[in-house]
C-alpha positions, 0 to 999 in steps of 0.5 A: 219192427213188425208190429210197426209195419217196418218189416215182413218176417218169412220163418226160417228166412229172415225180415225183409223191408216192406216196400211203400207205394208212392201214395203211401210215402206221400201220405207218411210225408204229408203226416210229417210234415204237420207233425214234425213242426209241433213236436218241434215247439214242443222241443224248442223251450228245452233246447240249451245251448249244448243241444243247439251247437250239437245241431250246428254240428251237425248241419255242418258235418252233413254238408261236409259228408260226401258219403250217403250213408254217412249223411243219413246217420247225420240228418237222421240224428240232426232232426231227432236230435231237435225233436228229443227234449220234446218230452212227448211220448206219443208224438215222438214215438210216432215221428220215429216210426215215421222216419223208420218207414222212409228209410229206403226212401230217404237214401233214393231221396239223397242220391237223386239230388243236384248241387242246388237242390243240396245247397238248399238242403244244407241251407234249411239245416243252417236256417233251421239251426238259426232259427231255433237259437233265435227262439223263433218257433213260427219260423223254425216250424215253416222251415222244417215244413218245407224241409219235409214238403220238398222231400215229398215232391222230390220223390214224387217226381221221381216214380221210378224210385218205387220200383226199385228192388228192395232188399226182399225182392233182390233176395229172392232173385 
């Protein structure tokens, strides 16, 4: 996790999360945003039948999930869980490392939301899942373009969300 940039590890004290600047959660979700749509093409010729009604599950858990914690466990698998018949190394080392960063984030992210925004939330998980069962790359890449893209702008309309203690900082108080 160090090596990664995940974590700052102080001897005889622990790891804490390193924090992220709004420019560089806005750079790691402008990454993602082109990566993911290809590691998605990459993943759509291997995705059987099990996988898709796996990803439909989900997507329904998720939007039946009152609790944050639990719909981050479920949008987490959802997305990788499309990503994974991939059979990158590079790429879908990255993408992770990626996600990893955004942790923190993700659940800011998840707690500013209202009821429409959740709704499309939920419907770009169900688009996406249709899309890939139709075998429309172009689409299911868009989708989770612009899946990634409102993540992003959510945030950055929401500067405060940096300023929040992480878990080093409440530590140390």
């Amino acid at each position: 996790l160090e090596s990664d940039g995940l974590v700052h590890l102080v001897a005889n004290t622990g790891a804490w999360v390193n924090r992220l600047t709004l420019a560089d959660c806005e750079e790691i979700y402008q990454t993602r945003e082109r990566l993911e749509p290809l590691l998605l093409r990459y993943a759509m010729p291997h995705l059987d039948d099990a996988r898709l009604d796996l990803l439909d599950e989900l997507a329904q858990a998720m939007e039946d999930t009152t609790e944050v914690d639990e719909f981050l466990r479920l949008d987490r698998e959802f997305h990788l869980s499309s990503y994974e018949p991939s059979g990158t190394h590079i790429l879908g080392d990255l993408v992770r490392r990626l996600w990893n960063s955004t942790q923190f984030y993700r659940r800011a992210y998840t707690m500013l939301l209202d009821d429409d925004r959740r709704r499309i939330m939920h419907d770009e998980h169900h688009l996406l899942t249709t899309a890939l069962r139709e075998g429309d790359a172009d689409g299911a890449e868009r989708v989770v373009e612009s899946h990634i893209r409102r993540t992003r702008l959510q945030l950055a309309r929401h500067p405060e969300v940096f300023d929040l203690p992480t878990s080093r900082e409440a530590h140390s108080k």
